[in-house]
C-alpha positions in Angstrom: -4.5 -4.2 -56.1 -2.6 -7.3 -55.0 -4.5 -9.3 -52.1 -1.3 -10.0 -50.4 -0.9 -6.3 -49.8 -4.5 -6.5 -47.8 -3.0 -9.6 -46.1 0.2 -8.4 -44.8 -1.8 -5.2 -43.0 -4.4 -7.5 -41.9 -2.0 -9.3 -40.6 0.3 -6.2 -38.6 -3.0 -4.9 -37.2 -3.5 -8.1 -35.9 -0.1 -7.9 -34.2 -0.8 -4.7 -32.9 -4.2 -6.0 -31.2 -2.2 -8.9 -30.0 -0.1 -6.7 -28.0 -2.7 -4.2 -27.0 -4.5 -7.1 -25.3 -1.6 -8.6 -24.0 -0.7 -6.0 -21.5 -4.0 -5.4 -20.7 -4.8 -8.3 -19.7 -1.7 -8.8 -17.9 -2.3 -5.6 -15.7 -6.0 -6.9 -15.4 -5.8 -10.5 -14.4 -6.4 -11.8 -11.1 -3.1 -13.4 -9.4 -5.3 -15.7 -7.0 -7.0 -16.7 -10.1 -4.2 -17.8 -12.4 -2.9 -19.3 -9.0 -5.4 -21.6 -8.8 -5.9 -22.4 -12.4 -1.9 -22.7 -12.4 -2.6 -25.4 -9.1 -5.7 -27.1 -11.1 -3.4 -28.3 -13.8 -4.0 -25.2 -16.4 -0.7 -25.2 -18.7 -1.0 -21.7 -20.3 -1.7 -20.3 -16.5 1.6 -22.5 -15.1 3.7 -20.1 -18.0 1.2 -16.6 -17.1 1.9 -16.8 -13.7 6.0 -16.0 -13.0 4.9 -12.8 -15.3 2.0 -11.7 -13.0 2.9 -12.9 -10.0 6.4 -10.9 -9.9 6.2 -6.7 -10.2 9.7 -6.7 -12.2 8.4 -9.6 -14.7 5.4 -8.0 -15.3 7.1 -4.7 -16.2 9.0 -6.8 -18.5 5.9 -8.1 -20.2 4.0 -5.0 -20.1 7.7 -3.4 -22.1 7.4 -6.2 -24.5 3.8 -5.7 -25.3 4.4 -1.9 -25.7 7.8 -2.2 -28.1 5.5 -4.6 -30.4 2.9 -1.7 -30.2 5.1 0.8 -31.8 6.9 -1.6 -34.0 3.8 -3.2 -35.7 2.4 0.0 -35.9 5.5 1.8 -37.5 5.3 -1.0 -40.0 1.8 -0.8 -40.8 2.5 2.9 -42.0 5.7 2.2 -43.6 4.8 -0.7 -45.6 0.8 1.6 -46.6 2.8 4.1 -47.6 5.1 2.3 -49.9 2.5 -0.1 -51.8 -0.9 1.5 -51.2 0.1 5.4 -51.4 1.4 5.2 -55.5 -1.6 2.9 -56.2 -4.0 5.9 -54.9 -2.2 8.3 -56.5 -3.5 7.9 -60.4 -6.6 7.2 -59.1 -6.9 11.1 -57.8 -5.5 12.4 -60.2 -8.2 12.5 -62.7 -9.9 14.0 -59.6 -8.0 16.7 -58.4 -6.3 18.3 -61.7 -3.3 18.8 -59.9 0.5 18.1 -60.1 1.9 14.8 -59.5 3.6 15.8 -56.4 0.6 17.1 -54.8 -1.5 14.4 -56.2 1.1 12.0 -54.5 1.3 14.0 -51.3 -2.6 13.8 -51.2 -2.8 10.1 -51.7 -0.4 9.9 -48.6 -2.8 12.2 -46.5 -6.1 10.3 -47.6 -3.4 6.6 -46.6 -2.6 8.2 -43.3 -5.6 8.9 -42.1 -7.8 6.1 -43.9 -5.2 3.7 -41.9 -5.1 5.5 -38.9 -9.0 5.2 -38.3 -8.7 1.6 -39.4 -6.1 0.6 -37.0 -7.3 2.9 -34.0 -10.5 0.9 -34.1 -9.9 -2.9 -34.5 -5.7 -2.5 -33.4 -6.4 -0.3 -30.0 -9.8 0.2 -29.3 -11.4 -3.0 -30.2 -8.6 -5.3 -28.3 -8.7 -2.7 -25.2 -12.0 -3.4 -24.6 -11.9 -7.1 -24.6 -9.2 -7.1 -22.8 -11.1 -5.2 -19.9 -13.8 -6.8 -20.2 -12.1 -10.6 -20.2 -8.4 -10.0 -18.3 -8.3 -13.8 -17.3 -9.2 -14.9 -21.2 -7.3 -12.9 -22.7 -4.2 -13.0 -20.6 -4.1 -16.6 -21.2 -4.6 -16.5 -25.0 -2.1 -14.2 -25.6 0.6 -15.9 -22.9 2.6 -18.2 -26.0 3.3 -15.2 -28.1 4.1 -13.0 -25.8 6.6 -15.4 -24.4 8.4 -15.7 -28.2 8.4 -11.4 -28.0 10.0 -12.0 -24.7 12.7 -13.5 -26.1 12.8 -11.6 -29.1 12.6 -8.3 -27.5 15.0 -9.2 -25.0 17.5 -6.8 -25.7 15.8 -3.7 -26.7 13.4 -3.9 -23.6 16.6 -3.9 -21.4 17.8 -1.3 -23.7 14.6 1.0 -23.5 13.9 0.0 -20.0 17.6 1.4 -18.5 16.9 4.6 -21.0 13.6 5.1 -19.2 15.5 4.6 -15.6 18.1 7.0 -16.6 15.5 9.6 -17.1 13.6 9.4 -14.3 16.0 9.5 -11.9 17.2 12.5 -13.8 14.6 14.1 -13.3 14.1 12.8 -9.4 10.8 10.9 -9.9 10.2 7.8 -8.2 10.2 4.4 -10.2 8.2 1.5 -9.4 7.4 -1.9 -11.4 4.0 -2.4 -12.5 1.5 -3.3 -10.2 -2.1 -4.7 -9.3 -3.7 -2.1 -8.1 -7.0 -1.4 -7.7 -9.0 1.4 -5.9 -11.9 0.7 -3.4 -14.5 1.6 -6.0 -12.9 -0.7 -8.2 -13.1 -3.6 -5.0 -16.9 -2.8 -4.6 -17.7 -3.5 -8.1 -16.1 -6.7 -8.1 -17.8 -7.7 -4.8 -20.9 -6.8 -6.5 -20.3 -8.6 -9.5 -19.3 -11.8 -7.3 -23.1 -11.5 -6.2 -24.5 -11.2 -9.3 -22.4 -14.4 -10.7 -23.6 -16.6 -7.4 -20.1 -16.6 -5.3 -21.8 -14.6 -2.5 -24.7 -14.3 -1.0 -26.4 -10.8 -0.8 -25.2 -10.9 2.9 -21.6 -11.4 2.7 -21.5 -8.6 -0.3 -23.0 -6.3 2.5 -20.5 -7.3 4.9 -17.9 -6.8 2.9 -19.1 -3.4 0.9 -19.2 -2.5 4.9 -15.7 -3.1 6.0 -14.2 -2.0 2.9 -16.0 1.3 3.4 -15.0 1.4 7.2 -12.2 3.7 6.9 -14.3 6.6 5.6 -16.3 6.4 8.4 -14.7 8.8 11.4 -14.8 7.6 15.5 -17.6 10.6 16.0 -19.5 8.9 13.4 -19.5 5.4 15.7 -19.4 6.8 19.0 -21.6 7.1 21.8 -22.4 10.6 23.0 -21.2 11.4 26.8 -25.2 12.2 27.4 -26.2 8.3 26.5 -23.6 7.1 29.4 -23.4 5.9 32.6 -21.1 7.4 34.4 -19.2 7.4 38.1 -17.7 10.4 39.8 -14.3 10.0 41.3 -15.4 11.4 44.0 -18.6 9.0 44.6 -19.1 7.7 47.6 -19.2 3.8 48.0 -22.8 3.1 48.1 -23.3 5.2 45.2 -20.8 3.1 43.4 -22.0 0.0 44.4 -25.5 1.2 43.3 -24.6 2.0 39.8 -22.5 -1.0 39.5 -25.3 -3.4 40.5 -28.0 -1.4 38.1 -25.6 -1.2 35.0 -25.7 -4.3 32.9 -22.2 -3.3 31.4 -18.9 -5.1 32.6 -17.3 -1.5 32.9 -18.4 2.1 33.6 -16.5 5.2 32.7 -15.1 7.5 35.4 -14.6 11.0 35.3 -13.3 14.0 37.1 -15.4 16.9 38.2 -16.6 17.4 34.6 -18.1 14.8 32.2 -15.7 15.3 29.7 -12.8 14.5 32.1 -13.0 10.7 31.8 -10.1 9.3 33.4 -10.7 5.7 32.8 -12.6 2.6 33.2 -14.0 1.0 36.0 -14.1 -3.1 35.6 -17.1 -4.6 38.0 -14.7 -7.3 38.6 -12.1 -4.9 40.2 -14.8 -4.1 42.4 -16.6 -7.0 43.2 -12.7 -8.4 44.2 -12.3 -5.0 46.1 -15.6 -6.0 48.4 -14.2 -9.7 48.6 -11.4 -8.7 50.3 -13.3 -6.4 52.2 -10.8 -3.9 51.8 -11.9 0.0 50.9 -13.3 1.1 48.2 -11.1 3.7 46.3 -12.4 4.5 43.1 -8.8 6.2 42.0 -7.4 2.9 42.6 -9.8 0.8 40.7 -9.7 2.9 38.0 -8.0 1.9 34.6 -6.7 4.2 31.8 -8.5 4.5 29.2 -7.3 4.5 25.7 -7.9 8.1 24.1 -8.6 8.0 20.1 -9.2 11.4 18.2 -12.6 12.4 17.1 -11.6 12.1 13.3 -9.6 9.3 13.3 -10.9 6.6 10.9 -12.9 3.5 11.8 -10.8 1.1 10.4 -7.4 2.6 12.9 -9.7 2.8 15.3 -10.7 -1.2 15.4 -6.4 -1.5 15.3 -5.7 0.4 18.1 -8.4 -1.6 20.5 -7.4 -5.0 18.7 -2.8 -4.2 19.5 -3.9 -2.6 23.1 -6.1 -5.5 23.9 -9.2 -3.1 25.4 -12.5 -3.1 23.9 -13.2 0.4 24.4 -11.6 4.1 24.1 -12.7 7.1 24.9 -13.2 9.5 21.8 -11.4 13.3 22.2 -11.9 16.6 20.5 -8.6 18.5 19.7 -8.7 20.4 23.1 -8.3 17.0 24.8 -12.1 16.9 25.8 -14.3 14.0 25.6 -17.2 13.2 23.4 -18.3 10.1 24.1 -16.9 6.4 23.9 -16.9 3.6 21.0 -16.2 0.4 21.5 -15.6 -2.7 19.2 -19.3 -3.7 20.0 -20.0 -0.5 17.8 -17.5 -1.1 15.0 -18.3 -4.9 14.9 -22.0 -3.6 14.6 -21.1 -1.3 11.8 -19.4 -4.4 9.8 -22.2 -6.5 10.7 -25.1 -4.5 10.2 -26.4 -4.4 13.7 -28.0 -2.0 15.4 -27.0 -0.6 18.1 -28.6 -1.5 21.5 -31.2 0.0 23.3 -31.0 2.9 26.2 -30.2 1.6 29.3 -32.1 3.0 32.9 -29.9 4.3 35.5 -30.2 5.4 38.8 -28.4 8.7 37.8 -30.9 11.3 36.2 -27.3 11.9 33.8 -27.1 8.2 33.2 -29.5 6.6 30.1 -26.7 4.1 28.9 -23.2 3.1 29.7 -21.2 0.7 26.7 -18.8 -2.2 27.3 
């Protein structure tokens, strides 16, 4: 058998590993890291970028790599079946004692599938994995011809990609350029692997695996339970308040109404200490501030939002009945980021009171 007939599907399976990799790699690279390849001088990462760095672009690429897919791998069966399917074909059929049309039609089988197995493994699978494995690499190496396919392609990817458009919206589903996405597990893992390469300390991976997981962790989760608080009465007379104040190390105490889960606000010491100053009376409805009310399952991460855009540094957390149970402050989420445990119980005057928060 001719070597040129080796060479030529040598050469399409090649094309269709080309490709493969090629829109791998595209959906796999880092922007910030072509970026700054692209802004250290890099030539091949100055033309990868406009296709990565815009969603429409890179849908263009990704179309390109997948219409060389299909094309190289239409003509790698088209071209096996016309030179190496009669060439089989007297070779079984010594073998099978059959008629030359099923002889032929097995030879074609026997191609097919032969060709299949070949190409699955070093035109897909093969090129996939790299690709995976080494987005940045590979993106990069496979930038100049995917450029010319660009170009070549041009019309049947605007072709195909209107065709596609049509359909979806027929069919009323949403259609959205490619994108890199990727999900928190996904994050984590490349945190982790930053560690292991050196470009974080054990630390900072911590810190980060932390706020990245912050979300999934629930204001119940972080808060302080009423029981661990001290608290003021509305009601409380003004040596009572001034003794709690003066024994509490915190900056602010939580008041409440009748029952502990009533908490009505926040009392600053400040307010108070102005309050005696002025030696005017001491009114603890007056002095008291509202207090930002977060539900009980409402995630860490929107939690830390709402204190930062209201500008408080502490809410009070609620059940679904409106009741509190207990307060969390950005001292706790900071701690949770950080690492830090919480601090210890505080004495009180107040057999109710073990620890009020700031």
């Amino acid at each position: 058998m001719s070597p040129t007939v080796w060479v030529v599907l040598a050469v399409l399976i090649a094309a269709n590993a080309l490709y493969v990799a090629a829109e791998f790699g595209a959906v796999g690279v880092r922007r910030s890291r072509v970026r700054r390849m692209a802004e250290d001088g890099s030539w091949l990462a100055q033309r990868l970028l406009p296709h990565v760095e815009d969603p429409v672009a890179l849908d263009r690429y990704v179309g390109a790599s997948q219409v060389g897919i299909t094309v190289s791998s239409l003509m790698v069966g088209a071209y096996a079946q016309a030179t190496l399917t009669g060439r089989l074909a007297p070779l079984l059929e010594p073998l099978l004692h059959a008629t030359p049309a099923a002889v032929l039609s097995v030879a074609a089988i026997v191609v097919l599938v032969g060709l299949t197995g070949f190409q699955l493994i070093l035109g897909e699978l093969v090129p996939k994995a790299l690709a995976l494995q080494y987005p940045t690499e590979t993106a990069l190496a496979t930038v100049l011809p995917m450029t010319w396919s660009l170009w070549t392609f041009r019309p049947i990817i605007a072709l195909l990609n209107g065709a596609a458009l049509l359909f979806l919206r027929l069919l009323g589903a949403a259609t959205h350029a490619h994108h890199h996405l990727h999900s928190p597990e996904e994050i984590d893992l490349l945190i982790a692997e930053s560690r292991d390469g050196g470009l974080l300390e054990p630390q900072e991976q911590q810190r980060l695996s932390r706020a990245l997981h912050l979300g999934r962790q629930k204001a119940r989760d972080l808060m302080v339970r009423l029981d661990r608080l001290t608290m003021l009465e509305a009601s409380a007379s003004r040596d009572d308040v001034l003794q709690m104040v003066a024994a509490s190390p915190f900056s602010r105490l939580p008041v409440y109404r009748v029952e502990r889960h009533t908490i009505i606000g926040f009392l600053r010491a400040k307010d108070l200490v102005d309050r005696i100053a002025a030696d005017s009376p001491v009114s603890l409805d007056r002095l008291t501030r509202p207090a930002l009310q977060v539900q009980d399952d409402l995630p860490a991460d929107r939690v830390l939002a709402l204190l930062r855009e209201r500008r408080v540094h502490s809410a009070v957390v609620i059940d679904r009945e409106g009741h509190a149970l207990g307060l969390v402050t950005i001292q706790d989420l900071l701690g949770q980021l950080l690492g830090l445990s919480r601090a210890p119980a505080v004495s009180a005057p107040s057999d109710k009171s073990t620890r009020s928060r700031a």
